[in-house]
N, C-alpha and C positions, 0 to 999 in steps of 0.2 A: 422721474417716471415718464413713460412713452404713453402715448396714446395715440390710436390711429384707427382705420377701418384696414379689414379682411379687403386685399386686394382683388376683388370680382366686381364686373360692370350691373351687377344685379343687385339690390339689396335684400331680393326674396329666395335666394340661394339656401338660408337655414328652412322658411318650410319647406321648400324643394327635398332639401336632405331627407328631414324629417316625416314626408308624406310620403316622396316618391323614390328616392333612390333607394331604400330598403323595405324591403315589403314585412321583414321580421325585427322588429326591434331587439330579439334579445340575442345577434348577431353583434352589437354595440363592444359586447364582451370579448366576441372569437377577435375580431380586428385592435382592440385596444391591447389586447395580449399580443396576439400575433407581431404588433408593432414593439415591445416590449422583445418578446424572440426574436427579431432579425437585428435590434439593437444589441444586443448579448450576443447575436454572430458576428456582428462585424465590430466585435471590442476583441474576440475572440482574435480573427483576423488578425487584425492591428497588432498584437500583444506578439501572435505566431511571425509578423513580418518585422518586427524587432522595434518599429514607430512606437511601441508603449513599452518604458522600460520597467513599469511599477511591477507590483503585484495585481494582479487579476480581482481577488476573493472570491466572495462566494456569490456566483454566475444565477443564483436562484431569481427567477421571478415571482414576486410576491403580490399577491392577492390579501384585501382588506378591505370589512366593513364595518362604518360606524352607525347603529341604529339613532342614536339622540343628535350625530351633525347629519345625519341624512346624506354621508358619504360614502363609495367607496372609490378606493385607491388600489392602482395597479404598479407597480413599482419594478425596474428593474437596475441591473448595472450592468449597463452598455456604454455605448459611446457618447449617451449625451449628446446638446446640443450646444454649440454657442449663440449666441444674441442673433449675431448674422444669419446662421444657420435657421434658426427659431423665423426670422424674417421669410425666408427661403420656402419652409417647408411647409410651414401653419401658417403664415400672414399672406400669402400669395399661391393660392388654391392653384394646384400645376394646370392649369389649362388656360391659355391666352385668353381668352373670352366670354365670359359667363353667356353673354346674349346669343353669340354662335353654338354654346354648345348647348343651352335651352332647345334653338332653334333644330338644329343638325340632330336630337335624341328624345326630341317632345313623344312621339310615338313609340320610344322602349327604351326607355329613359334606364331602364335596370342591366341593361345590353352593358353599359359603359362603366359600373361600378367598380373600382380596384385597377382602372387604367389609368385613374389619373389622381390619384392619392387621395382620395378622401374617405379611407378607412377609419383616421382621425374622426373626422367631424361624425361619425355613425352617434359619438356621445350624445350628441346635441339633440338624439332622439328620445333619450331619457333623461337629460340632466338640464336644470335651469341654469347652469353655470359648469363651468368647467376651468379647471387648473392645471397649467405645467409649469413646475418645478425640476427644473432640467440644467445638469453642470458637465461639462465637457471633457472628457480625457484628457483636451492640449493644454500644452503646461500651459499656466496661467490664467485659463480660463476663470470666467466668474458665473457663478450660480443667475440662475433667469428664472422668471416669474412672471409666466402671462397667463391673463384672466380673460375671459370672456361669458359672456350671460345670453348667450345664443344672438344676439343682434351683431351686425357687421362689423360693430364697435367693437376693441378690445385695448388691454392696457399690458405693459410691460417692462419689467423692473429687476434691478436688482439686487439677491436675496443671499441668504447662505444657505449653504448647502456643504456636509462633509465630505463626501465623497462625490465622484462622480455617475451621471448615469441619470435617470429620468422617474417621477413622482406624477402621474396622471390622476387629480384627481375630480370624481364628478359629483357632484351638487344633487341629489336623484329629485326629479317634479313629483308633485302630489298623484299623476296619473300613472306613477311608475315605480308607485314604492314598494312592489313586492319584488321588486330586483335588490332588495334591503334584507332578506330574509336569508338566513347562513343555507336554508335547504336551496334554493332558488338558484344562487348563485354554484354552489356545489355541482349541481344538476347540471349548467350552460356548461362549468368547467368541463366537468366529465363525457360530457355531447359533445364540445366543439377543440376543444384541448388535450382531448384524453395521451395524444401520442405525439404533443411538442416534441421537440428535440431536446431543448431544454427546459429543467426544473422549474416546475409551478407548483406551488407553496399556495394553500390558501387552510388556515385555522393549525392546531393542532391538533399530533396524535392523541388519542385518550389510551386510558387502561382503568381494568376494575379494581376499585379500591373504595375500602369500608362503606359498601355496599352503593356506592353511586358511581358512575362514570367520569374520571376527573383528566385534565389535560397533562400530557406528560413533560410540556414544553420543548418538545421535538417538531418542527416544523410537519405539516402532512403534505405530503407530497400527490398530488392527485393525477399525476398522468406517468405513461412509460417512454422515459425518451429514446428506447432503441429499441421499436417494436420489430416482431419477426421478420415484416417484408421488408426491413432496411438492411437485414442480414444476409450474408453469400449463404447460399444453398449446402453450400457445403461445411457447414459452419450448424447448420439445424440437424438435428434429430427428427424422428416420427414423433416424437413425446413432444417436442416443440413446437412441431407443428399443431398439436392437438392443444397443450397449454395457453397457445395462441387462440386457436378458435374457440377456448371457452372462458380467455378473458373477451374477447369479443364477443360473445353468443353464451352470458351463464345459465347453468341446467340444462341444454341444448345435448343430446348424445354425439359421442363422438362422430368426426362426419364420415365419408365411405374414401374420396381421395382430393389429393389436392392438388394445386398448381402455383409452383413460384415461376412471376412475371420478374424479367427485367430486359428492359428495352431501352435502347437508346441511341437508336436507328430505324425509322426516320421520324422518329415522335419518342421523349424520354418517357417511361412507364413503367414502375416497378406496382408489384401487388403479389396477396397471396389469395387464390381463389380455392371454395372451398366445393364438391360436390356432399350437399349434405342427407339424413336418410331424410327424402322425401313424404312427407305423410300423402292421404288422397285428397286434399284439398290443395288446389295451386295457389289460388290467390294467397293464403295465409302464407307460403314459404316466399313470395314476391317482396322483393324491395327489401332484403338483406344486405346487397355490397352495400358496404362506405365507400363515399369518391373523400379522396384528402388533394391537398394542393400542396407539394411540402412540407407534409405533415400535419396540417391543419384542416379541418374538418371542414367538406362542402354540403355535401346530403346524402342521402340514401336513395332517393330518387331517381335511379340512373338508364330509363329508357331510354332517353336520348343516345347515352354512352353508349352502353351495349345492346345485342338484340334483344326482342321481347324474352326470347326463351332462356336466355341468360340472365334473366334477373331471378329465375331460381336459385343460383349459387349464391352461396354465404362469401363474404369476406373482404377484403380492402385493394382499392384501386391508388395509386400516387400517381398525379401526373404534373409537373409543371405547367404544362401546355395547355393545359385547362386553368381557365383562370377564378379566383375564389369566388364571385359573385355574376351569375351568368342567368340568362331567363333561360326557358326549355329551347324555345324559339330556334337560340342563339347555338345552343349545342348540339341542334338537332341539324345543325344548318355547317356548323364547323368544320373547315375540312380534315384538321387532326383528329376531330372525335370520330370521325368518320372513319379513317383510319384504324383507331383506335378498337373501335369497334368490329371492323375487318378481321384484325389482328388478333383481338381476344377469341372470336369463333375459332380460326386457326388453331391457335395455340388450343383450345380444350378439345377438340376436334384430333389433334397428333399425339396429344395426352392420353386419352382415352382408348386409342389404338396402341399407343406404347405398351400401356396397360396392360389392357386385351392380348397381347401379343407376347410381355413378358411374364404376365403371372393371368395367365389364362381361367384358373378355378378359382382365385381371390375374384375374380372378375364376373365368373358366374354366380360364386356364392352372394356377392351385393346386389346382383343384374336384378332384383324383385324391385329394390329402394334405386335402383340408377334407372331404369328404364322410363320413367317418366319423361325424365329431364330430359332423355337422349329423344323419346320420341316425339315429345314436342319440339326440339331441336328442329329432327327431322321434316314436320309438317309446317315449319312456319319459317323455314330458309333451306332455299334451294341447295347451295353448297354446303351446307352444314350436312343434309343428307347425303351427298355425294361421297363426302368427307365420309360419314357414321354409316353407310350401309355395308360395309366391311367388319362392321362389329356390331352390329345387332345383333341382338340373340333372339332365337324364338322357343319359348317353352313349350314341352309338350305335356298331358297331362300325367307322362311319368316322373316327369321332376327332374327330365333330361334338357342340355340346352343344344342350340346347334345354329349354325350362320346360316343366311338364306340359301347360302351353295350347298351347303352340309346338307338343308333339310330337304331341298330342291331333289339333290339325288338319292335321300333316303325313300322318298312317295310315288317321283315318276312314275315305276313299274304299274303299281297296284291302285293308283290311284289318277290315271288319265282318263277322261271317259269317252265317251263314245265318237265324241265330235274334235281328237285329240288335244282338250283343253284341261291342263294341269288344276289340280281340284285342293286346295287346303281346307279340310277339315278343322273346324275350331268350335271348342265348348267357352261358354263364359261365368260357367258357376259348377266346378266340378263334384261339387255336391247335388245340387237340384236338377243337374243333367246327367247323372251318371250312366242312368239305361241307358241313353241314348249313346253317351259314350263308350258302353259296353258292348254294345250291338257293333259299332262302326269297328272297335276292335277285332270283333269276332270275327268280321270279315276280311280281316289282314289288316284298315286301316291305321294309321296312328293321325292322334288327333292334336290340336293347338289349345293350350289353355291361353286362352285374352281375354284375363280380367279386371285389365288396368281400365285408368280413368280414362284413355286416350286410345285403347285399342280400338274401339268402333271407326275411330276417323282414320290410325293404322292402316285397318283391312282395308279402307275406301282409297286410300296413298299407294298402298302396294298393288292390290288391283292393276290401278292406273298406272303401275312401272313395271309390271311382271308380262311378260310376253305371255300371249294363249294358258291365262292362269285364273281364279276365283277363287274367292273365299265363300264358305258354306260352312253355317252354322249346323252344329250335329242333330238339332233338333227342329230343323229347318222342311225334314219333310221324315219317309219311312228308310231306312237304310238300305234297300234296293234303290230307291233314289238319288241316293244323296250323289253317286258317281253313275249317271245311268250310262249303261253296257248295253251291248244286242239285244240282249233274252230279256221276256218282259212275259211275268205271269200272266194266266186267263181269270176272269172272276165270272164266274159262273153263277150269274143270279139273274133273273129276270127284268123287265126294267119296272112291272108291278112291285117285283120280293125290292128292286131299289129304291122302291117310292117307299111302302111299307116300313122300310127299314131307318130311312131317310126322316119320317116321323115318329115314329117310334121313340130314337136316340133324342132327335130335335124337343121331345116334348119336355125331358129334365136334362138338359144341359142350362146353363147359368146364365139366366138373361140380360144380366149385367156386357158381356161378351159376344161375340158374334161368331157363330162356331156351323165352318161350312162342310157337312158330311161328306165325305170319301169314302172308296171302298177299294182295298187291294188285296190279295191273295197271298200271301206271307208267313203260309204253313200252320200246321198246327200247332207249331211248339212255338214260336212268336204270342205276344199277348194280343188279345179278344181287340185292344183297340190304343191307338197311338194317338197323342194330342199334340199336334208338331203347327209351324209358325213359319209363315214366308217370309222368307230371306229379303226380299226385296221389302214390303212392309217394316217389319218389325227394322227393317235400319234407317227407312225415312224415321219412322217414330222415335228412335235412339236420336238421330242429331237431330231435327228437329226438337226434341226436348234439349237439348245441347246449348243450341246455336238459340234459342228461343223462340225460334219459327216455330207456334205450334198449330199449322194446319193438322199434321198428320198427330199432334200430339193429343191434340182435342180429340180425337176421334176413337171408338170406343175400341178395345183391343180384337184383332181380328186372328182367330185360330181354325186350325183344318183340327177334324175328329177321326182318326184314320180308322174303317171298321178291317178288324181281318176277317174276310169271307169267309178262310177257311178253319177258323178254330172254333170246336165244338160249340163253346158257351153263346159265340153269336146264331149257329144255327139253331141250337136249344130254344132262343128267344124268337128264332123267323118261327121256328114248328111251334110254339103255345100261343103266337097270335095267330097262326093262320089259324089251328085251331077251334083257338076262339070266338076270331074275327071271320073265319072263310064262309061260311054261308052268308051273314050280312054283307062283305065286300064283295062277293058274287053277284047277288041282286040288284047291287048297286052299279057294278061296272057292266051285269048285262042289259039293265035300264039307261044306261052312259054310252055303250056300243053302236046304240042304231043313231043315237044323236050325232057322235064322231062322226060317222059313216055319211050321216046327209050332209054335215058341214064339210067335209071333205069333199064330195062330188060339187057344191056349191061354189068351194073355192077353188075347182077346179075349171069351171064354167065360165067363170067372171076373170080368170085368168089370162093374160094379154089385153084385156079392154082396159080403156079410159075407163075413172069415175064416173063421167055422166053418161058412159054406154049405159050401163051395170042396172037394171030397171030396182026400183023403189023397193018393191016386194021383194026382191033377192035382197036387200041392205037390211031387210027390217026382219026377213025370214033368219037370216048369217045370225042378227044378237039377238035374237030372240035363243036361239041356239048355244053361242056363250054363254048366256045368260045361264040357262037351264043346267049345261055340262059343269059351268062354276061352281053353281049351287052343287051336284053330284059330286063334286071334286074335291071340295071343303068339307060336305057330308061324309066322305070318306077318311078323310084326312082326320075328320075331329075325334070319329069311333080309334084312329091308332094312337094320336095323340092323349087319348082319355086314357086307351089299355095303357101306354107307353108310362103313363104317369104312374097307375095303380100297381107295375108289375115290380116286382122288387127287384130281377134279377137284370131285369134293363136299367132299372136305375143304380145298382150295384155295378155295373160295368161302367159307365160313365164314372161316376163316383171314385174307381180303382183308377182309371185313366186320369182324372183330375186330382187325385191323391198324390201319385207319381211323378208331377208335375206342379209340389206343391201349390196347391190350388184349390184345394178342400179346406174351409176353416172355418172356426165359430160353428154356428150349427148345423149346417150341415155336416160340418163334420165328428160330432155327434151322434146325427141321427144315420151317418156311416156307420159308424162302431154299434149302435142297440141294434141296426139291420143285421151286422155283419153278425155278432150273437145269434141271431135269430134263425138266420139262413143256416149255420153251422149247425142248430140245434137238431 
């Protein structure tokens, strides 16, 4: 028997292992396999280049745990080792200098894992011991047996062994015995294994029989060694592609389209990307690609890889060039991943155009579940939109699609306004906007349905890239506005009948809200009163709610009350308050008259002088005057505000405008419907 020390100038090289070079212990597994798979390639090899004249057998890597020795074993038939070779690859850790390379990776120590072979030792993170039992293809070889119990010390003998090929087995510690349990280790299989090349074997299959589940004695096979993306394209069907994405992704609906990668110029890359239907929640569809290394499973984690907005797509990335154990750091900084990354926007970027281009109505009919993706695309890399503004679509609320050139020349005409700046018309809830929608119809326009997750920052992107163009919400003011032309109605009210009118409405509008009265001239066949919302407002408040900036989100909602001067039901309500009001608000404004009147020539006196010209008695005459006019002013305000409250047919107009706008609810909306009865009655 041999005995000797692991050739490194450290002898704290296993905690090292064990603390620092893997941040997941149950990685222990993907590497003790993965080493097991590239031995069964290169027996493959050998047998193909004529150097092994035997017979092969059976290529399966085997998986095994025993709960009472507190082992498991990973077994393959590959090349085996010789004693020499055993010296080589486990007894002399591939790096000239433990202290150098302490020194040179103390600061990201995880940078360097899988460069320099100690995928091996990942055991020693869960096993108090560890055994290789390994015999050689070359004739004559003899069976090897080294042991080790995590210290630098190991021993080395030799054993028998039938066949050739390698017997890993580990020891598991008391901190790590739920890697002992058949669901545990299934699980790591399935997560870091699923798509070896070759056969891994761990338990058997079962079937139902006399009423228990029993083993069939057929090996279970737990991964696929010749998944989709390692197949020529032309070699898959659409049904293959799809059986693909829902062994990757089970219960998941079919996805909308996909893309087979294969590269291998000037970075090798195969993969198959999926565009899937998008629900409204981003974060949830994030962190779907698999990165594999040769097949073998690195994470799902792939920002660094690709850009942000491509971690929406579902599906599997392969790259050599990527190595299996890397920090984010490290790939965020690579200059293939960088590449990589370049490359993948391209490629879905000429895809989606291909698309668009070959099957134009398969393209509009997904456009509801693709446009997400495409428009975050768009907002969060420059050339990706360059790339996709060719195939955007924009809906209108007929359910028609059209490219920005398409919709560009459908609007020009009728929709330029007065200061020749091109005007896009858009609703965001074609339900709870619909008059408003309806009205902008009426007058030739056609309008934009954006009622994705992302259209508000959309309208704010295209803005800023559309020459002499805006976006305007339909419900954003009265539809004589919304494109203002030459002509511009008279509203014929006095600026009393506008104060009047002004409290009136103000007394039962909704104080929760902040609702600034307006007055336009809008015919009679227009309704009594609109309840519209500035543009410029209500889209601070959208992204700011967004972005979580909530200056403007905090702030209470601010809406215009639009009155139409000229429709009956509003003059109906000016003739029963003056009515009732006009002798009191008489008396009042003729006792308010001679006050104006002196404060007026007062400020006209003191006007051009300094402060300390301006004598004492004029300063204290001026508020004394305010004072008195305030009190008049309020006195009169409260008499319309009192009427405005008790009148039903003013508070029934307000109430229709805020109904319309779903915005009536709970009880008041209630005491809508017993009013509306009653007024009918």
């Amino acid at each position: 028997m041999q005995k000797g020390k692991i050739g490194v100038t450290s002898e704290n090289i296993f905690p090292i292992i064990k603390k620092f070079l893997y941040s997941d212990h149950e990685i222990f597994l993907r590497e003790i396999v993965s080493n097991a798979v590239d031995a069964t390639h290169k027996m493959s090899a050998v047998a193909a280049s004529g150097e092994f004249k035997g017979e092969l057998g059976d290529t399966t890597v085997r998986i095994a745990v025993n709960k009472d020795a507190k082992t498991i074993t990973i077994s393959d038939h590959g090349v085996g080792m010789t004693s020499e070779e055993v010296e080589k690859y486990i007894n002399q850790i591939a790096f000239s200098s433990a202290g150098d390379f302490m020194e040179k990776y103390k600061d990201n120590i995880d940078a360097i894992i899988g460069h320099f072979g100690l995928g091996f030792y990942s055991s020693f993170m869960v096993s108090e011991k560890v055994e290789i039992i390994t015999k050689s293809y070359k004739e004559g070889s003899k069976a090897v047996k080294w042991s080790c119990d995590g210290s630098p010390e190991f021993t080395m003998e030799e054993t028998e062994k039938a066949d050739f090929g390698t017997d890993i087995i580990l020891y598991i510690d008391k901190d790590n015995e739920d890697f002992l349990e058949d669901s545990k280790i299934n699980q790591l299989l399935t997560k870091y294994c699923k798509f070896l090349p070759v056969p891994i074997a761990f338990g058997k299959e079962q079937e139902w029989k006399e009423s228990k589940m029993v083993d069939t004695g057929k090996d279970k096979i737990i991964n696929n060694t010749k998944p989709a993306w390692t197949k020529k394209p032309v070699d898959l069907k659409e049904e293959d592609y799809n059986d693909f994405y829902h062994e990757l992704y089970p219960g998941l609906e079919d996805p909308l389209f996909h893309i087979h990668l294969n590269v291998d110029y000037p970075f090798n890359l195969t993969g198959i990307l999926y565009f899937p239907k998008i629900k409204n929640n981003i974060e949830i569809q994030k962190n779907k690609i698999q990165l594999y290394c040769n097949q073998v499973y690195v994470t799902d984690s792939v920002e660094g890889i690709v850009p942000e907005f491509l971690t929406l797509m579902h599906g599997v990335l392969d790259s050599p060039d990527i190595p299996l154990n890397v920090s984010r750091s490290y790939l965020q900084s690579d200059s293939n991943v960088k590449k990589i990354s370049s490359h993948i926007t391209k490629k879905v970027a000429d895809r989606l155009g291909e698309i668009f281009t070959e099957k134009r109505k398969e393209f509009e009919e997904k456009w509801d579940s693709l446009k997400l993706f495409i428009e975050y695309g768009m907002l969060s890399d420059e050339k990706f939109y360059d790339r996709a503004k060719g195939f955007l679509l924009l809906k209108n609320t007929e359910g028609n699609y059209f490219t920005i050139e398409e919709y560009e020349k459908l609007i020009k005409e009728n929709q330029t306004d007065k200061n020749k700046s091109l005007v896009y018309l858009y609703a965001t809830n074609k339900q709870t906007q619909f008059s408003y929608i309806e009205a902008a119809k009426d007058k030739g326009y056609d309008v934009l349905l954006m009622d994705g997750q992302l259209d508000v920052h959309l309208v704010n992107l295209l803005e800023q890239k559309f020459e002499s163009s805006r976006f305007v919400r339909v419900d954003s003011d009265v539809v004589s506005k919304l494109i203002p032309k030459e002509e511009e109605s008279n509203i014929d009210l006095s600026t009393d009948e506008r104060n009047e009118l002004i409290h009136l409405f103000k007394a039962v509008t909704p104080k929760e809200n902040h609702f600034l009265i307006e007055f336009e001239n809008l015919g009679e066949q227009a309704r009594p009163m609109i309840i519209t919302q500035s543009e410029f407002m209500r889209r601070m408040k959208d992204m700011g709610g967004m972005s979580g900036m909530n200056f403007y989100g905090d702030m209470p909602d601010s809406y215009n009350l639009v009155v139409n001067t000229s429709h009956p039901l509003v003059k109906k309500v000016l003739a029963q308050e003056q009515k009732s009001l006009g002798t009191k608000l008489k008396a009042i404004r003729d006792e308010k008259l001679p006050l104006v009147n002196e404060k007026s020539a007062l400020e006209k006196e003191k006007s051009g002088k300094k402060d300390e010209e301006i004598p004492q008695a004029t300063k204290d005459k001026l508020d004394d005057l305010n004072k008195q006019i305030t009190e008049l002013s309020n006195k009169e305000n409260n008499q319309l505000e009192a009427f405005g409250k008790d009148h039903k047919l003013t508070k029934q107009l307000v109430d229709l405008a805020l109904l319309a706008n779903n915005m009536l609810k709970g009880e008041d909306l209630n005491r809508f419907v017993a009013r509306s009865i009653e007024l009918i009655k």
